[in-house]
C-alpha positions as CSV (number, residue, x, y, z in Angstrom):
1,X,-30.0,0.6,8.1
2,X,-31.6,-1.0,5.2
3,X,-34.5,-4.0,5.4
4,X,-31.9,-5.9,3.6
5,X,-29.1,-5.4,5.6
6,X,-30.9,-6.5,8.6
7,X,-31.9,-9.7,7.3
8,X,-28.2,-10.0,6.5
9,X,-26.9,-9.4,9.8
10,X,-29.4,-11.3,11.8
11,X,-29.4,-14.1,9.7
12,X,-25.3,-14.8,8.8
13,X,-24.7,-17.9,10.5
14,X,-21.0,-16.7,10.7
15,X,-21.9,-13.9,12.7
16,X,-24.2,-16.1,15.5
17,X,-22.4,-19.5,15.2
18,X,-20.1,-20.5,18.1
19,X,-16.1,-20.7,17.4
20,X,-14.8,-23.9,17.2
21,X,-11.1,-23.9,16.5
22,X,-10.6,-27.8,16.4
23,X,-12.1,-30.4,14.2
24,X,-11.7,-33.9,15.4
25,X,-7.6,-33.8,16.3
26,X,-6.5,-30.7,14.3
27,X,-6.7,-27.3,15.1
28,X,-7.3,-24.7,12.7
29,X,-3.6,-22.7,11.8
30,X,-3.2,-19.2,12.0
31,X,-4.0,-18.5,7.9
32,X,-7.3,-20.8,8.2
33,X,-8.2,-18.6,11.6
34,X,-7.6,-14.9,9.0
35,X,-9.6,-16.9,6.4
36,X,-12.5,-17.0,9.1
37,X,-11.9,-13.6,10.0
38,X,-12.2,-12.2,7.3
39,X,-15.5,-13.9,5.6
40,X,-16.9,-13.0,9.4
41,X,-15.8,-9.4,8.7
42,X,-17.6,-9.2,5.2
43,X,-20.9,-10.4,7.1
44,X,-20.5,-8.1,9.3
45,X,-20.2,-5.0,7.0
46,X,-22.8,-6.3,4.6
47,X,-25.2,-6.6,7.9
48,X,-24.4,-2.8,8.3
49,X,-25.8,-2.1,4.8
50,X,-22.3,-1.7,3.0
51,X,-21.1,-3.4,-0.6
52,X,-18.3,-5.8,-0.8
53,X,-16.9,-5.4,-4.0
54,X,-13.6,-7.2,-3.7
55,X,-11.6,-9.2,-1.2
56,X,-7.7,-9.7,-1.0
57,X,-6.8,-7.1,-3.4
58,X,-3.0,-7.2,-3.9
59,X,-1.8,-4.0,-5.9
60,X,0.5,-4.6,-9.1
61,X,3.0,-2.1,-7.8
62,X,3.0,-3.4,-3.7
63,X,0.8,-3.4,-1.1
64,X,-2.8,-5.4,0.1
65,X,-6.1,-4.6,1.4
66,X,-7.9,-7.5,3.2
67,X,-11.8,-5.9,1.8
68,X,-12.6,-2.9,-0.1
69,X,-16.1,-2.4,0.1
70,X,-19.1,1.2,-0.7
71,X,-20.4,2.4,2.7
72,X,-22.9,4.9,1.1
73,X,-20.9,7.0,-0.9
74,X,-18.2,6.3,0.6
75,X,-15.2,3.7,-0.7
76,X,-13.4,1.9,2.6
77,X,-10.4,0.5,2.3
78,X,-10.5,-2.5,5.5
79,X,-8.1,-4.4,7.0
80,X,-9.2,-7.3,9.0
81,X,-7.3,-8.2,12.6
82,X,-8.4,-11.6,13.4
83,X,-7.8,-13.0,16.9
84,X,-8.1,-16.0,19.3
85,X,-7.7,-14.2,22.5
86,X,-6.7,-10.7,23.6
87,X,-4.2,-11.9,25.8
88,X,-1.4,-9.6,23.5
89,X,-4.1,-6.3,23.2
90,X,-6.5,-5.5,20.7
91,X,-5.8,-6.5,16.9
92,X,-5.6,-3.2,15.9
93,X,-2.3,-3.2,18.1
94,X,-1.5,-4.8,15.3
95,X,-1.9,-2.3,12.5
96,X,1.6,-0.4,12.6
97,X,3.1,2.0,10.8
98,X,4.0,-0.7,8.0
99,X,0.7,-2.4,7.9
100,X,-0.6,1.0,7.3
101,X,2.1,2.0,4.4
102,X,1.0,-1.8,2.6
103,X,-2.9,-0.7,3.4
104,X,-2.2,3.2,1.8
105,X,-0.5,1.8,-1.5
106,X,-3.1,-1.0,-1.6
107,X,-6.0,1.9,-1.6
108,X,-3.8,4.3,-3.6
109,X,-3.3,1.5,-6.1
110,X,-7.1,0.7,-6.4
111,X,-7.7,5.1,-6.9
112,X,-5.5,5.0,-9.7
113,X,-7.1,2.3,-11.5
114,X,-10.5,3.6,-10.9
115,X,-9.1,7.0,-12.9
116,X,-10.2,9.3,-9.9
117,X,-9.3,10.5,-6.4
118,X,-12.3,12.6,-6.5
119,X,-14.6,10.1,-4.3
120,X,-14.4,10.1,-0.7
121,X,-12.7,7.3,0.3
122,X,-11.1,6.0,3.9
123,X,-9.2,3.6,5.9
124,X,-10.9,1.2,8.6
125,X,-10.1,-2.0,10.5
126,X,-12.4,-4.5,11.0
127,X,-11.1,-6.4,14.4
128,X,-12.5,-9.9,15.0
129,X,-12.2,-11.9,18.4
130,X,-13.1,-15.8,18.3
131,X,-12.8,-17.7,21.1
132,X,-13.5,-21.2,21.9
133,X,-17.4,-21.6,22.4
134,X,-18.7,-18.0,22.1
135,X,-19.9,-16.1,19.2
136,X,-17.6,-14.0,17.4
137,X,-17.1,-10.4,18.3
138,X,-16.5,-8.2,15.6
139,X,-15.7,-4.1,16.3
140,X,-15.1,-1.9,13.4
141,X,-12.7,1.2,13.9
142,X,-13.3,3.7,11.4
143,X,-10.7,6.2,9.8
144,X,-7.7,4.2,10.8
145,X,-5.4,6.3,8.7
146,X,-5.4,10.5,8.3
């Protein structure tokens, strides 16, 4: 791990920062919670030394991928699973058989509009856990898709 990428990941105040899901009377809804998710996911990856080059790509022709980001030489195609409690299993319970069709377009989509296949490229899911009061906990499963 890169100098730099240390400094990222022990200095993101996302990544050290308790949850706190209300402010004042309102608690935050389930698209604000993925919204935190997800800009906790990209500190997270960019503390393990890897480039974010573009978040929320939706592809022309169907299908989405929450982060695509270089890990080395390597392009990694992320969906992020963003959860308050694992009360219903692990978020990447929720990565089905569809989510992984809209995920393989999404990355198929971005290859073709690079001009290439010939880079090594792969699927991950980044799974993020806040609950109330405690850090966040972020795992990353690699290879999701073969």
């Amino acid at each position: 791990m890169s100098f730099a990428a240390i400094i990222a990941k022990r200095f993101s105040r996302l990544l050290h920062k308790p949850f706190r899901a209300s402010e004042g009377a309102a608690k935050m809804d389930h698209l604000a919670i993925g919204a935190l998710g997800e800009r906790i996911a990209c500190a997270h990856l960019r503390g393990e030394g890897r480039k974010v080059l573009y978040r929320n790509f939706r592809a022309p022709r169907g299908g989405e991928v929450d982060i695509v980001a270089r890990d080395g030489r390597v392009l990694s195609f992320v969906e992020v699973k963003t959860r308050t409690s694992e009360e219903f299993g692990r978020p990447l319970d929720a990565v089905d058989k569809r989510k992984q069709a809209l995920m393989m377009r999404g990355g198929n989509e971005w290859l073709r509009l690079l001009g290439t296949r010939e880079i090594a490229w792969r699927y991950d899911v980044v799974e993020v856990i806040l609950v109330e009061g405690e850090k966040p906990r972020v795992h990353v499963v690699l290879d999701v898709i073969e």
